[in-house]
C-alpha positions as CSV (number, residue, x, y, z in Angstrom):
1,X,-21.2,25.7,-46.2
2,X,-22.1,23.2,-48.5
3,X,-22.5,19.3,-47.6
4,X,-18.7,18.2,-48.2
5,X,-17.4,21.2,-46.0
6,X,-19.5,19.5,-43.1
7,X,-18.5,16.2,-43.6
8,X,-14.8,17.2,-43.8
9,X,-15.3,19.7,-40.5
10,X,-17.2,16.4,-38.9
11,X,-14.0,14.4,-40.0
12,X,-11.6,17.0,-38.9
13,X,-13.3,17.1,-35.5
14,X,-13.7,13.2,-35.1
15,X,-10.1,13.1,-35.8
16,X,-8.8,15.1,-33.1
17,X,-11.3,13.5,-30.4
18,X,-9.5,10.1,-31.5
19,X,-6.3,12.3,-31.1
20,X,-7.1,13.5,-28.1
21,X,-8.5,10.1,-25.8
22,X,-5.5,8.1,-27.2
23,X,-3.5,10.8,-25.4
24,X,-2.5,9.8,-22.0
25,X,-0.6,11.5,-19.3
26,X,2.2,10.0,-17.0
27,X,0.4,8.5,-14.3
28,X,0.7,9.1,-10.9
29,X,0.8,7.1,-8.1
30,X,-2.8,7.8,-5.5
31,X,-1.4,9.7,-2.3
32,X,-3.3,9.0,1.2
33,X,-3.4,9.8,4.6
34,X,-3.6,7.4,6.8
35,X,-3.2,5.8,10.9
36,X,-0.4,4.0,10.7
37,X,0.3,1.2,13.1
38,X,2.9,-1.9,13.9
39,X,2.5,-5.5,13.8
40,X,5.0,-9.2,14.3
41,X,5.0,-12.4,15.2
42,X,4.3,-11.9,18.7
43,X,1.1,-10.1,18.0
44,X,0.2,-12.0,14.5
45,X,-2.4,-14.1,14.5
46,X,-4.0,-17.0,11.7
47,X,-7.2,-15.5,11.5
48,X,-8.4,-16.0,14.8
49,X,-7.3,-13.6,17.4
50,X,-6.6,-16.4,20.5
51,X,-3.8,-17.6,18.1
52,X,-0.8,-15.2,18.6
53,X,2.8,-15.7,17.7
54,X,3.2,-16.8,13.8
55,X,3.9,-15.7,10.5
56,X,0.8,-16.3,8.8
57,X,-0.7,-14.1,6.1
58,X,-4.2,-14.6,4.7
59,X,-3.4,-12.9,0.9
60,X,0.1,-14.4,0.4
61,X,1.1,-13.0,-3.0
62,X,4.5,-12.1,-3.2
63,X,6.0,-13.6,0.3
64,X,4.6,-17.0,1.7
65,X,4.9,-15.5,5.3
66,X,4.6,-11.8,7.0
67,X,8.2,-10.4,6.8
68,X,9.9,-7.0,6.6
69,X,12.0,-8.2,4.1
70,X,14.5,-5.5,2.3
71,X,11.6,-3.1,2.2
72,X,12.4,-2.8,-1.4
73,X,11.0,-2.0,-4.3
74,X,11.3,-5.7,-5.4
75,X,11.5,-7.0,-1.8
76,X,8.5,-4.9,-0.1
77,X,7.6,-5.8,3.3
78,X,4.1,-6.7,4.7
79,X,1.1,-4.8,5.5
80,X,-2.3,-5.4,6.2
81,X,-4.8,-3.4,6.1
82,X,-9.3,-3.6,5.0
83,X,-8.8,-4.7,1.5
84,X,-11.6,-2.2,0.5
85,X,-8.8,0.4,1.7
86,X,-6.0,-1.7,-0.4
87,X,-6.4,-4.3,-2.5
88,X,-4.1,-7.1,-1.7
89,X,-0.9,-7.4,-4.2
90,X,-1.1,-3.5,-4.2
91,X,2.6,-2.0,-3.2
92,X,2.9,1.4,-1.4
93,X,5.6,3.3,-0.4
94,X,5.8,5.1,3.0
95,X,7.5,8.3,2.4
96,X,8.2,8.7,6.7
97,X,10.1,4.9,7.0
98,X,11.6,5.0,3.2
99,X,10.2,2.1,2.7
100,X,8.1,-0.3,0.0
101,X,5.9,-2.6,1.5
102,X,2.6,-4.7,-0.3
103,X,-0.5,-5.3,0.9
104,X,-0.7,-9.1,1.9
105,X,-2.5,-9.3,5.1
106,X,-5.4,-8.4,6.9
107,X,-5.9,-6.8,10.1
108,X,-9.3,-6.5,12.6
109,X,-8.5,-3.3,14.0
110,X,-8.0,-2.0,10.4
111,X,-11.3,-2.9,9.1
112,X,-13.1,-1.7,12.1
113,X,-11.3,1.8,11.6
114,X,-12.3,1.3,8.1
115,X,-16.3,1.1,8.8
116,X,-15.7,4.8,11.2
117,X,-13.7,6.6,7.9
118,X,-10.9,6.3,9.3
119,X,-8.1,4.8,7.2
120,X,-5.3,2.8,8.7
121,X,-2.9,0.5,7.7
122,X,-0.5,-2.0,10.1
123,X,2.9,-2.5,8.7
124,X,5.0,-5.7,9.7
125,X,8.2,-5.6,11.9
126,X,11.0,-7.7,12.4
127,X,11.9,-9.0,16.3
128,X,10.2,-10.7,19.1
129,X,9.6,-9.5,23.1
130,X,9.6,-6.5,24.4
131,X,12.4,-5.1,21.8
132,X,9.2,-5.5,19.2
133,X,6.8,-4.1,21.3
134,X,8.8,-0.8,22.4
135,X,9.6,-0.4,18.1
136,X,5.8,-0.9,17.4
137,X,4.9,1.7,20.2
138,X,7.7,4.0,18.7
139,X,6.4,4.2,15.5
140,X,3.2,4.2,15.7
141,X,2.2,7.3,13.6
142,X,-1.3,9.2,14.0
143,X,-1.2,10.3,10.1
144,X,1.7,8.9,7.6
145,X,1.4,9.9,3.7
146,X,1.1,6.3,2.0
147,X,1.6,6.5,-1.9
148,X,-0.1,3.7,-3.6
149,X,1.9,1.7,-6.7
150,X,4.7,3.9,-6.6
151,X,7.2,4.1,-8.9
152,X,10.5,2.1,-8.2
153,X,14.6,3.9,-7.1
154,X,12.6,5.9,-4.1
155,X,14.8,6.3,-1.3
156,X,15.3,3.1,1.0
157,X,16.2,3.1,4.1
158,X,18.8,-0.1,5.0
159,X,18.1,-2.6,7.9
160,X,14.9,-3.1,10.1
161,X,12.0,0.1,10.6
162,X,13.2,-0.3,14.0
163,X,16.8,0.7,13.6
């Protein structure tokens, strides 16, 4: 083969590399297993654990308080979680509530599981007293699929996790 077959081969092959990286396949939302837990005002604290019973949220991106909100695609509700687990802003969708909810808080207990591999994520009720507490207890799950940045029109179930 003479020198202007190998160049056009070398073209020919260049070509269809460029072809080939600019090619990208429909992404897919990151699927994980994780200890899913229950969190609200009553058990909510600022930052420091002595100071129960508020709304605060330390990564307050979408809502300026921890709410459950619609649990929506476009009105997620709050979890917290190790932000080396999720980073905050990040929504998922929990296949087991039919819910959205985005990752805006932190929790202790979270990042300690963290540290043990042991992934787990507290997701933020509606209610006060022992209604809360007996909802939290309830649905409490030992391993829940979580799909990270999910696509939007998954199914949503109306009304509070606790109905």
């Amino acid at each position: 083969m003479n020198q202007i077959g190998v160049g056009r081969l070398a073209l020919i092959g260049l070509a269809t590399l460029v072809a080939l990286s600019s090619f990208t396949s429909p992404s897919r939302p990151d699927v994980l297993s994780s200890y899913v837990t229950f969190y609200g005002f009553d058990d909510n604290d600022d930052g420091d654990p002595t100071h129960l019973g508020t709304d605060i949220i330390s990564h307050a991106l979408i809502h300026a308080s921890a709410t459950e909100d619609d649990g929506t695609y476009d009105r997620p509700g709050t979890l917290a979680t190790d932000t080396r687990l999720i980073p905050p802003g990040t929504k998922v969708y929990v296949p087991a509530l039919k819910r959205y909810y985005v990752m805006e808080d932190t929790c202790v207990e979270c990042s300690e599981d963290w540290l043990n591999n042991k992934p787990h994520v507290d997701l933020y009720v509606s209610g006060t007293g022992d209604k809360l507490a007996a909802c939290e207890d309830r649905l409490t799950m030992e391993s829940a699929k979580i799909i990270l940045a999910p696509p939007a029109g998954l199914p949503v179930k109306q009304g509070s996790a606790c109905d």
